[in-house]
C-alpha positions as CSV (number, residue, x, y, z in Angstrom):
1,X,0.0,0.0,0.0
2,X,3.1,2.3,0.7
3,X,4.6,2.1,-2.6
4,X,1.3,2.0,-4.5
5,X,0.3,5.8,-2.4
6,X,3.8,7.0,-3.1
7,X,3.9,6.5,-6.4
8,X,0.4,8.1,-6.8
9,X,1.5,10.9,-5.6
10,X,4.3,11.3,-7.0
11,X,2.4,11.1,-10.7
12,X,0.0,14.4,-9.3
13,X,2.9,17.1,-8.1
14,X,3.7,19.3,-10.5
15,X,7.3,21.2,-10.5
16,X,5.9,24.1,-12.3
17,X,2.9,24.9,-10.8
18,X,5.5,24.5,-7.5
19,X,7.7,26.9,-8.9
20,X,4.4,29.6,-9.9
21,X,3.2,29.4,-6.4
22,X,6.4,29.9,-4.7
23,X,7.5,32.8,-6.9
24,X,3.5,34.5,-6.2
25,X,4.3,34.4,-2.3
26,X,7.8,35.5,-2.0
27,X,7.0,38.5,-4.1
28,X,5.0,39.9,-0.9
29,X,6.4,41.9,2.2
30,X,4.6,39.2,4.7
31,X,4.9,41.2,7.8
32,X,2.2,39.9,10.7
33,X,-0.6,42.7,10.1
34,X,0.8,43.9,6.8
35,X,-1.3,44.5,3.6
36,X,1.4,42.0,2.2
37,X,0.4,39.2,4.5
38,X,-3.4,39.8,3.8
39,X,-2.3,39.6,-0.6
40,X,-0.8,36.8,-0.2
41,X,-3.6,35.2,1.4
42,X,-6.3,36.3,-1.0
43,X,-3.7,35.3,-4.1
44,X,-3.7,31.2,-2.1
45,X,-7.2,31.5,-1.8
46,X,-7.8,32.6,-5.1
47,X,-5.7,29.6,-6.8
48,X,-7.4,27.3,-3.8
49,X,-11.1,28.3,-5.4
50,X,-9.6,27.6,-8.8
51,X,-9.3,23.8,-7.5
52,X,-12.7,23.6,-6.6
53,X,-11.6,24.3,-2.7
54,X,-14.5,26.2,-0.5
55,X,-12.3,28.3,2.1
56,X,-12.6,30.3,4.9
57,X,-11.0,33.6,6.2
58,X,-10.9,33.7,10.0
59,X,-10.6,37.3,11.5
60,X,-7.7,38.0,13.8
61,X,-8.3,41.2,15.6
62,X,-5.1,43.9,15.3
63,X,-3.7,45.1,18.9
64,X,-5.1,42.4,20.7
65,X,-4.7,39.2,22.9
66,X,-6.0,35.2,22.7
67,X,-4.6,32.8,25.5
68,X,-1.1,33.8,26.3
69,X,-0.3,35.1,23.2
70,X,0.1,38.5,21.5
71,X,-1.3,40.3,18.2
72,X,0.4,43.1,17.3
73,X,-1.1,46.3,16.1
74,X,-1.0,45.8,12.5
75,X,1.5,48.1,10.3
76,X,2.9,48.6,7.1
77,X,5.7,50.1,5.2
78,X,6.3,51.7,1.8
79,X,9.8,52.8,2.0
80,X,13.0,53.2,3.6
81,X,16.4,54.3,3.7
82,X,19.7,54.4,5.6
83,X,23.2,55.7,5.2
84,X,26.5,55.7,6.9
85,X,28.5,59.0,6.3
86,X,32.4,60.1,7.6
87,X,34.3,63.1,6.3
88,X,31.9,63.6,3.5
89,X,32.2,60.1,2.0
90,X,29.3,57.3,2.3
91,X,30.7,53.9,4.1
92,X,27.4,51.9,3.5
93,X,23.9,52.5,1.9
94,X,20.7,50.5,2.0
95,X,17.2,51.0,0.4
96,X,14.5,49.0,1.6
97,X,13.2,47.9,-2.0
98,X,16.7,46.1,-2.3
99,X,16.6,45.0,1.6
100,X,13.2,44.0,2.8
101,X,14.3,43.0,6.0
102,X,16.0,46.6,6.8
103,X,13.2,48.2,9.4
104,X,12.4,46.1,12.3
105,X,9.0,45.1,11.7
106,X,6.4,46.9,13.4
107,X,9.1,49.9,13.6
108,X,7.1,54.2,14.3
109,X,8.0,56.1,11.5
110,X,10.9,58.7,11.2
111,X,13.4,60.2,9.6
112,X,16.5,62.4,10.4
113,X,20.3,62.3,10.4
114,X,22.2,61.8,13.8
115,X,25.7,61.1,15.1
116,X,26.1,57.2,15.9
117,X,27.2,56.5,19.4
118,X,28.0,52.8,20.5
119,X,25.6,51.4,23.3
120,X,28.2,50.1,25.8
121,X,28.1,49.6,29.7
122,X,24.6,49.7,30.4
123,X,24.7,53.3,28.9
124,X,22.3,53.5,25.2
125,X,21.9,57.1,24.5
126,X,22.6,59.7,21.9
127,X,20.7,60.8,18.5
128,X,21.6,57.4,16.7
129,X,22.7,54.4,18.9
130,X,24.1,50.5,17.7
131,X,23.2,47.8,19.8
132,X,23.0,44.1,19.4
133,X,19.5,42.5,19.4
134,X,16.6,41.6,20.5
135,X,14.9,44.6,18.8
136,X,12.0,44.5,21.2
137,X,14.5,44.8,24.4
138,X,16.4,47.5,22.4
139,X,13.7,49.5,21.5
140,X,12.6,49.8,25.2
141,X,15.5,50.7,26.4
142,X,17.6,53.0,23.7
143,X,17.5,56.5,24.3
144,X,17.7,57.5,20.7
145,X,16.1,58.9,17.7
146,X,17.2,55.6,15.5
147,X,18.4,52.9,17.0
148,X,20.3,50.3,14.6
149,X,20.1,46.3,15.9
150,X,22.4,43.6,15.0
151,X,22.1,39.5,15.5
152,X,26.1,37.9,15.5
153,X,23.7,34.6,14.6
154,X,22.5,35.8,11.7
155,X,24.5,35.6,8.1
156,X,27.1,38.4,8.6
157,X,26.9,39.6,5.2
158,X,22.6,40.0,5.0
159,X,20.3,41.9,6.6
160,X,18.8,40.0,9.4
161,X,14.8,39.9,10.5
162,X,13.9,41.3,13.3
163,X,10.6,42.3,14.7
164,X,9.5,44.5,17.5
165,X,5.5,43.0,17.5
166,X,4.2,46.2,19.0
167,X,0.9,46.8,20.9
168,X,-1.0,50.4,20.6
169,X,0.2,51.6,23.5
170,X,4.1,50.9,23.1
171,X,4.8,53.3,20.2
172,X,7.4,55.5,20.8
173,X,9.1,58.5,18.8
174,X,11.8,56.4,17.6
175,X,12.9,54.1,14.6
176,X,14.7,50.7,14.9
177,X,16.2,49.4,11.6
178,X,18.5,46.5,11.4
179,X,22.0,46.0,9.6
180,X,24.6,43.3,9.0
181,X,26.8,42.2,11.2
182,X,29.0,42.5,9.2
183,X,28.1,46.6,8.6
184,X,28.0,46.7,12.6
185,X,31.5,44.9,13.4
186,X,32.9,47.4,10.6
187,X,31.4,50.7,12.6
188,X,32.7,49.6,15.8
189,X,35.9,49.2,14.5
190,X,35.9,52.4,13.5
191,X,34.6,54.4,16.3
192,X,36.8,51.7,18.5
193,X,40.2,52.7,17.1
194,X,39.3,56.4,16.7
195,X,37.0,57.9,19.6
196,X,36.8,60.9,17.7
197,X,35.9,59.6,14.3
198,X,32.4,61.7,13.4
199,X,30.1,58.8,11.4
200,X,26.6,60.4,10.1
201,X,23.7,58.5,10.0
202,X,20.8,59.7,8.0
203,X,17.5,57.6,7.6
204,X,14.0,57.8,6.5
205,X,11.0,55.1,7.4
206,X,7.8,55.5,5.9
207,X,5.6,53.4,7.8
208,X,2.2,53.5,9.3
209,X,-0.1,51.7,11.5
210,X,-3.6,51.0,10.2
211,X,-5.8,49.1,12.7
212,X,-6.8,46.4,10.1
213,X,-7.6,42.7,11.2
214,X,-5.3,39.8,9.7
215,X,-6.6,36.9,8.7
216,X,-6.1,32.7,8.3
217,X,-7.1,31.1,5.5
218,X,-9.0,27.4,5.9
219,X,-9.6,24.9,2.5
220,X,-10.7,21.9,3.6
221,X,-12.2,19.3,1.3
222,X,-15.3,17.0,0.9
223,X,-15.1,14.4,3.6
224,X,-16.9,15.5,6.9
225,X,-15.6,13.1,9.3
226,X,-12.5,14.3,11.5
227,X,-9.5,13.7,9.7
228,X,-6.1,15.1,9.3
229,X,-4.7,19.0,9.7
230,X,-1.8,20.5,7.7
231,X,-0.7,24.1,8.9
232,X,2.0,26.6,7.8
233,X,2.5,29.8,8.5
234,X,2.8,32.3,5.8
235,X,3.8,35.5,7.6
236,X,7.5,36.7,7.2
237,X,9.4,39.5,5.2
238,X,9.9,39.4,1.8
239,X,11.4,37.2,0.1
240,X,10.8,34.3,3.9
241,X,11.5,32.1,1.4
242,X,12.5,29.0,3.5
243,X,10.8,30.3,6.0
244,X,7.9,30.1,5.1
245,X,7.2,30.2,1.9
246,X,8.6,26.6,1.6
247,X,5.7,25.2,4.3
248,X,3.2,27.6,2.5
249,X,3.8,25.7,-1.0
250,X,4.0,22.3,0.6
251,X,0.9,22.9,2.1
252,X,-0.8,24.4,-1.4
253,X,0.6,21.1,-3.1
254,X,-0.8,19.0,-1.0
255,X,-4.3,20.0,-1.6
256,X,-3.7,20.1,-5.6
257,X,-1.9,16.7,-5.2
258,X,-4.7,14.9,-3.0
259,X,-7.2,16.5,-5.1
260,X,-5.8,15.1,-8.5
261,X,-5.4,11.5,-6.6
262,X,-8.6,11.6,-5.6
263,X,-7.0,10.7,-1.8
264,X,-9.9,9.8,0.1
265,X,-8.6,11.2,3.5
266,X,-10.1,14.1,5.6
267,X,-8.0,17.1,5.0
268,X,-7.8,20.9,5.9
269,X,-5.1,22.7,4.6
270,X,-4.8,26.0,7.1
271,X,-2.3,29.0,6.5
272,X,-2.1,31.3,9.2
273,X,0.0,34.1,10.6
274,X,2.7,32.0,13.1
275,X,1.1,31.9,16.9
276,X,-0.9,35.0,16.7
277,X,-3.3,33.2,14.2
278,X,-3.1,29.9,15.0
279,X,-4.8,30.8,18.5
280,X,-7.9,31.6,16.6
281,X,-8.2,28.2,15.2
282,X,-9.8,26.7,18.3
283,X,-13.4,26.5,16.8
284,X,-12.6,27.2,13.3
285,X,-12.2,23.8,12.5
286,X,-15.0,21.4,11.1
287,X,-13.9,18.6,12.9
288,X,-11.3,17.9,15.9
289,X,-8.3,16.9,13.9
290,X,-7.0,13.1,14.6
291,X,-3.8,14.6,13.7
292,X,-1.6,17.8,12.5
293,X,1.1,18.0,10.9
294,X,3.1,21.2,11.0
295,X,5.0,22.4,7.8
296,X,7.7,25.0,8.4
297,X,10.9,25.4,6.8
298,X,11.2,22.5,4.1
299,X,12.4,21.7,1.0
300,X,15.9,23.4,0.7
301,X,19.0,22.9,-1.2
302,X,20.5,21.2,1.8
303,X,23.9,21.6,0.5
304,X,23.4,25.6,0.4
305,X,21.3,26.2,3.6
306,X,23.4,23.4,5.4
307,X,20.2,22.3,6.9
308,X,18.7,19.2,8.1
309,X,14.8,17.8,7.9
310,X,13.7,17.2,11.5
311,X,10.4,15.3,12.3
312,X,10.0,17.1,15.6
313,X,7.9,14.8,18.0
314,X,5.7,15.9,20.6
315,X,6.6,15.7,24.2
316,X,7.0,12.4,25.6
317,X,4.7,12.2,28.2
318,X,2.1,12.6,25.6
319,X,0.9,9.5,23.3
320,X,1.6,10.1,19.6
321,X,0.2,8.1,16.5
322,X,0.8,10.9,13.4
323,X,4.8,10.9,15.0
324,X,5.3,7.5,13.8
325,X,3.6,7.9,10.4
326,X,5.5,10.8,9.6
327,X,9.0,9.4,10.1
328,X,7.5,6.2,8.1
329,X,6.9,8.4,5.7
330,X,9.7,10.3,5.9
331,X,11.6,7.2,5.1
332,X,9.5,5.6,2.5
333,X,9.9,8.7,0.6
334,X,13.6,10.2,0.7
335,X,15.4,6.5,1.3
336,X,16.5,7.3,-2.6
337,X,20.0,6.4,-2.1
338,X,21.8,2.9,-2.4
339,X,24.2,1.4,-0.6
340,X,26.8,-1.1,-2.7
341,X,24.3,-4.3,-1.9
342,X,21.3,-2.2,-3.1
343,X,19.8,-1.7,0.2
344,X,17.8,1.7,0.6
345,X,19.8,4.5,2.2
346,X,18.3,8.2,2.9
347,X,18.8,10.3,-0.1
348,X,18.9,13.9,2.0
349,X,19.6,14.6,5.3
350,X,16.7,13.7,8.1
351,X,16.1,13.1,11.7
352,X,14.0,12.8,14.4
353,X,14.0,15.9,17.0
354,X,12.9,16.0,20.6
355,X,9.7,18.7,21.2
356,X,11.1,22.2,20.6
357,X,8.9,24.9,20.7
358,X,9.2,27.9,17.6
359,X,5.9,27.4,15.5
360,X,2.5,26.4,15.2
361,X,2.9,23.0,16.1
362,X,3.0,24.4,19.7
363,X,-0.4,26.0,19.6
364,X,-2.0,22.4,18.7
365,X,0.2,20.6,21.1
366,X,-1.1,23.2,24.1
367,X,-4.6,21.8,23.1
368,X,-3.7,18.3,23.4
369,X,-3.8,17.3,19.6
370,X,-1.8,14.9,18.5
371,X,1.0,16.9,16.6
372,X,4.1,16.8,14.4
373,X,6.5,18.9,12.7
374,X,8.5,19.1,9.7
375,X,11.5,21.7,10.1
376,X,14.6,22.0,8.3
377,X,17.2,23.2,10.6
378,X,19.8,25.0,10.8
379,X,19.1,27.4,7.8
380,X,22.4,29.8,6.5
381,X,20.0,32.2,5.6
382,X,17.8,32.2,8.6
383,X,15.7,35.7,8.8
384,X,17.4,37.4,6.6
385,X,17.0,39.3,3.3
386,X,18.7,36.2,1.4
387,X,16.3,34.0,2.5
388,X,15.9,33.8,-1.3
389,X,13.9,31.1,-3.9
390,X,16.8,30.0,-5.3
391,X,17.7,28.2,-1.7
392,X,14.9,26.0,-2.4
393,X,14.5,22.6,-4.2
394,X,12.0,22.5,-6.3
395,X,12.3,18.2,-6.2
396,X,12.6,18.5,-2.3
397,X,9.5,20.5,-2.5
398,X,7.7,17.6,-4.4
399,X,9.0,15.3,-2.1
400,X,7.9,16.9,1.2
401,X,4.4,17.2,-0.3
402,X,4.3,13.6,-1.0
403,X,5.9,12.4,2.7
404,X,3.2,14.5,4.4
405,X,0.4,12.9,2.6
406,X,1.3,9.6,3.0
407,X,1.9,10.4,6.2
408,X,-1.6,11.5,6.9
409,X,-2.8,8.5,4.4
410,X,-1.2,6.2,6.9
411,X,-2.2,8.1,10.3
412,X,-6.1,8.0,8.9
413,X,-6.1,4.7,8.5
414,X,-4.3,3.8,11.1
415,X,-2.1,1.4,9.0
416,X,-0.6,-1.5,11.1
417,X,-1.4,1.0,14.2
418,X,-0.2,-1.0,17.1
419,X,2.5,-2.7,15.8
420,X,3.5,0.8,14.3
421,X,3.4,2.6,17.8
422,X,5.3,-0.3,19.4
423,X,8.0,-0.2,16.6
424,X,8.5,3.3,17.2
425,X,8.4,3.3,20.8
426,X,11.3,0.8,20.7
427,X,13.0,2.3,18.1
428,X,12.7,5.5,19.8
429,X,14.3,4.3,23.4
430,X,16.8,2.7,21.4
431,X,18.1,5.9,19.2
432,X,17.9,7.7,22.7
433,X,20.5,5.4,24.0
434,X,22.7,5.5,21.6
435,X,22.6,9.6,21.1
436,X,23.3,9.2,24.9
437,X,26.4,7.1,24.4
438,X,27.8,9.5,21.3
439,X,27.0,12.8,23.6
440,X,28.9,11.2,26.7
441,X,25.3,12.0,28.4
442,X,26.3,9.0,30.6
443,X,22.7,7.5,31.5
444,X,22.4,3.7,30.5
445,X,19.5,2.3,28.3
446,X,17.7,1.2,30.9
447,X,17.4,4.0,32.6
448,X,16.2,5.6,30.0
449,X,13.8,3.6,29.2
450,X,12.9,3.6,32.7
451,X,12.5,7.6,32.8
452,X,10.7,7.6,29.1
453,X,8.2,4.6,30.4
454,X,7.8,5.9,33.9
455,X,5.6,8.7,33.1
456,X,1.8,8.4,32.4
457,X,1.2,8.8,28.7
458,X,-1.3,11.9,28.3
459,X,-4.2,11.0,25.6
460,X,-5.1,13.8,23.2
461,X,-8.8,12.6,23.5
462,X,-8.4,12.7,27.1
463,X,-6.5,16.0,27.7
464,X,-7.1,19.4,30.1
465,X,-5.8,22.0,27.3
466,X,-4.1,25.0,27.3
467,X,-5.7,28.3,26.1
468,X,-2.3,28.5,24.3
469,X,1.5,28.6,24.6
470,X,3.0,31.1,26.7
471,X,4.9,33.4,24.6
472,X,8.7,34.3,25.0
473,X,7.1,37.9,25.2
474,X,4.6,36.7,28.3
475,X,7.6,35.2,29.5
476,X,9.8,38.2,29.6
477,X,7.4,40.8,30.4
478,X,6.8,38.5,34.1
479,X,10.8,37.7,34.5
480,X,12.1,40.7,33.4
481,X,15.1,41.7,30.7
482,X,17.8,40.6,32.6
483,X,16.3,37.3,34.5
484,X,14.6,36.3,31.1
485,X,18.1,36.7,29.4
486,X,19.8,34.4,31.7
487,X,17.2,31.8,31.1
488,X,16.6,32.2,27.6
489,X,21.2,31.1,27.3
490,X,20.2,27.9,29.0
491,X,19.7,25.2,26.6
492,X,16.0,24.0,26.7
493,X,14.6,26.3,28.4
494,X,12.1,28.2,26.9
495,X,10.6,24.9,25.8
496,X,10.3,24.2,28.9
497,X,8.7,27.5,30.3
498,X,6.9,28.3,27.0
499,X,4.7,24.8,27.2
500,X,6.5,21.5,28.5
501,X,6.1,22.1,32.5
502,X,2.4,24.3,31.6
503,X,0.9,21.6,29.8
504,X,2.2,18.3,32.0
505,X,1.2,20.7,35.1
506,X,-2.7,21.4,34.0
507,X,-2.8,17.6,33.3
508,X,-1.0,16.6,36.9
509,X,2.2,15.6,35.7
510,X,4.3,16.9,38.5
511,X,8.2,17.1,38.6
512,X,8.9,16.6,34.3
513,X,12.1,18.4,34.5
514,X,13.9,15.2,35.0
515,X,12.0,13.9,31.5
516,X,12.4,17.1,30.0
517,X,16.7,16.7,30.7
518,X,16.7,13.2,29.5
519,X,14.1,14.0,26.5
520,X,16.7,16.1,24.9
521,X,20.1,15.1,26.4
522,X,20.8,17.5,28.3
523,X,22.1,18.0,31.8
524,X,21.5,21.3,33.8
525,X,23.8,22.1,36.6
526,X,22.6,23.3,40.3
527,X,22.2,27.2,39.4
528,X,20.6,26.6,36.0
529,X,17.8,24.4,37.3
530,X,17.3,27.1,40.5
531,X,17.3,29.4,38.0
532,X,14.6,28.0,36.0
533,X,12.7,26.6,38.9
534,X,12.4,30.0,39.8
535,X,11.3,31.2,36.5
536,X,8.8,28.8,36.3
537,X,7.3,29.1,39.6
538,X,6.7,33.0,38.6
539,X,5.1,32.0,35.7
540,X,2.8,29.6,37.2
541,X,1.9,31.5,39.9
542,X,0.8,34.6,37.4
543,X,-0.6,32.8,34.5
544,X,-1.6,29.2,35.6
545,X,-3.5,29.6,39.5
């Protein structure tokens, strides 16, 4: 039955029409609240009609608040500029028709020319300041008419992404834009070795806030029993290729795809804005989904973006069926390679990931539904203005498209179901143990099995939910700058905070940190798990009595 779905599939996605789509959504500024985010939407709907889909726009109200997570007040830009001046000649120059990604999203409006000062020593102030990132925690605290952000984990050479997700009431009389790295290590070096070096900085942002709701887009097709979910988000700045144009087209493939194969499983194909929308799925839906599978960040060039597919699982205390089917699938599809005896060997670079939290996948997980992710990680050109189509593989595309409905073929019709579940289960342990041996985490395999089996499984028909994740921003606003910083360095962490210890706490799961460590191979020391005790006490006490 595998081989027979596969190859179905693989007869009814079409490179071209691939290709057409992906080009149509990278050509728009996607910014959360943005008259970009809201084309893009109505172009997929448009080409979703065209198949014969009925769809759905669901209203997310600008400036407001679902669960424990945020909508910004929704904004958009028409241009901007920036240049770097000393002695009368210009050092750099960008133009935000040629760098999308140059004003932090959600930036006020303004324009001017300043002297830069460096941010250094707890001291931030002057007409034009640079500072490292996050943009959010600069923007608070700058004293500045223009403050410039830069991200050392971003691409040195590009632009990065970032966003400062404003509410109403946090506009303030100052711009934040964002240069390379490699622009900011080249400034400091030159207001480092002369003091008295004059650099002029001179910008204009034209940008607005407008008030208007976003919106998620729902195409589900003809069968009306519960069946299977596929999600992407499609918000990001121009071009968000990888991420997340690449989910977005996946997703759009899958419904031409199952509609040419006439695949006779429940689907609804749902595009949202990332978190803020998918909060406003929670009775949206025409059926509670037996599964959902998250795309986000697929189908690269693997040897440009250096990435690697992960099937993220969900948290192991909870019981998983569309997990297992999606690595099946995962394998059925990219094994493409050979070894010398002819045996099957992966064809691209995959692997199974412990629960991290970062997309949508989180929101569904929060309501106990049965989740998984497909992420291709790490990504060279991660948030950042060459986060371009030609990083993308139009075959790996294709491929991903067929994988995820196979995967949701299999997960419907629960193919083999307990002997699958069993398989992975063992298989599961088994890969832990021997990632434990190769990271020197030093716990044998049957303790591991004992920590993984000790736990009650949670059943997502038989689960207290969540209103949502808590967001980083929820996080930080009850920690603090400094306290959330500390917390955020540790490894695992904000997992943990964000929906790991929420979730297993509303359902009675009591002490899961030591799960949590031996989930993802990790150990914390004394102060780090003080530290984050702490943390989540704070949180608990304010969001979850």
């Amino acid at each position: 039955m595998i081989k027979e779905a596969m190859e179905s599939l693989r007869r009814n996605t079409r490179g071209l029409i691939t290709l057409d789509v992906l080009n149509m959504l990278t050509r728009h500024h996607r910014i959360q609240g943005s008259s970009g985010l809201e084309n893009a939407l109505m172009d997929l709907r448009e080409i979703l009609e065209g198949l014969g889909y009925s769809t759905r726009m669901i209203e997310i109200p600008s400036d407001s608040r679902k669960g424990f997570i945020d909508t910004p007040v929704s904004w958009d830009i028409d241009e901007a500029f920036l240049q770097f001046k000393t002695g009368g000649n210009v050092i750099e120059e960008y133009r935000f028709n040629e760098h999308p990604t140059l004003v932090a999203a959600h930036s006020p409006p303004g324009e001017g020319c300043g002297v830069l000062s460096l941010c250094s020593g707890g001291k931030c102030e002057g007409e034009v300041v640079l500072t490292k990132g996050p943009a959010y925690e600069a923007y608070i605290k700058a004293d500045a008419r223009l403050v410039l952000v830069y991200d050392s984990k971003r691409y040195s050479e590009a632009v990065p992404y970032m966003g400062l997700f404003l509410h109403s009431d946090e506009v303030k009389d100052k711009v934040v834009m964002n240069i390379p790295y490699k622009t900011a290590l080249k400034l400091m070096s030159m207001l480092i070795e002369n003091p008295g070096r004059r650099i002029e900085v001179c910008w204009s942002s034209r940008t607005r806030y407008t008030g208007k709701p976003m919106h998620a887009l729902i195409a589900c097709n003809k069968y009306e029993e519960p069946g299977i979910v596929l999600v992407s988000h499609i918000c990001h700045p121009k071009p968000g290729a990888h991420d997340n144009a690449s989910g977005s087209v996946v997703n759009y493939m899958a419904a031409f795809a199952s509609q040419l194969t006439g695949l006779e499983v429940p689907l609804c194909h749902v595009w949202v804005p990332e978190h803020t929308g998918t909060v406003f799925l929670d009775n949206a839906l025409p059926w509670q989904p037996l599964g959902v599978i998250n795309l986000d960040m697929v189908g690269s060039k693997q040897w440009v973006t250096g990435s690697t597919l992960n099937i993220v699982n969900t948290p192991l205390y909870m019981e998983s069926m569309i997990t297992p089917y999606m690595y099946l699938a995962v394998k059925a599809v990219f094994d493409t390679a050979q070894s010398f005896g002819g045996f099957n060997l992966p064809g691209m670079r995959y692997s199974l990931s412990p629960y991290t939290v970062g997309s949508d996948h989180d929101v569904f997980i929060s309501w106990g539904l049965d989740t998984v992710m497909l992420n291709e990680w790490p990504s060279k050109y991660y948030h950042t203005d060459m986060d371009t189509v030609e990083t993308l593989s139009q075959h790996y595309l294709q491929e991903t498209t067929v994988a995820s409905l196979l995967a949701a073929l299999l997960a419907y019709r629960k193919l083999h179901g307990d002997e699958v579940f069993s398989a992975f289960r063992n298989y599961l342990k088994t890969w832990y143990a021997i990632e434990a041996v190769k990271t020197g985490f030093g716990t044998s395999l049957g303790d591991l099995s004992r920590v993984i089996d000790g736990f009650p499984k949670l059943r997502p028909d038989n689960i207290v939910k969540l209103p949502s994740p808590i967001s980083t921003r929820s996080i930080q606003g009850i920690l603090g700058f400094e306290t959330y910083k500390r917390v955020s360095e540790i490894k695992g962490a904000l997992t943990y905070l964000s929906l790991y210890a929420p979730l297993a706490y509303v359902n009675g799961l009591n002490n899961v940190a030591q799960l949590f460590q031996v989930e993802n191979l990790i150990k914390w020391s004394s102060e780090e798990e003080t530290l984050i005790n702490n943390a989540w006490e704070l949180i608990r006490n304010k969001l979850l009595k």
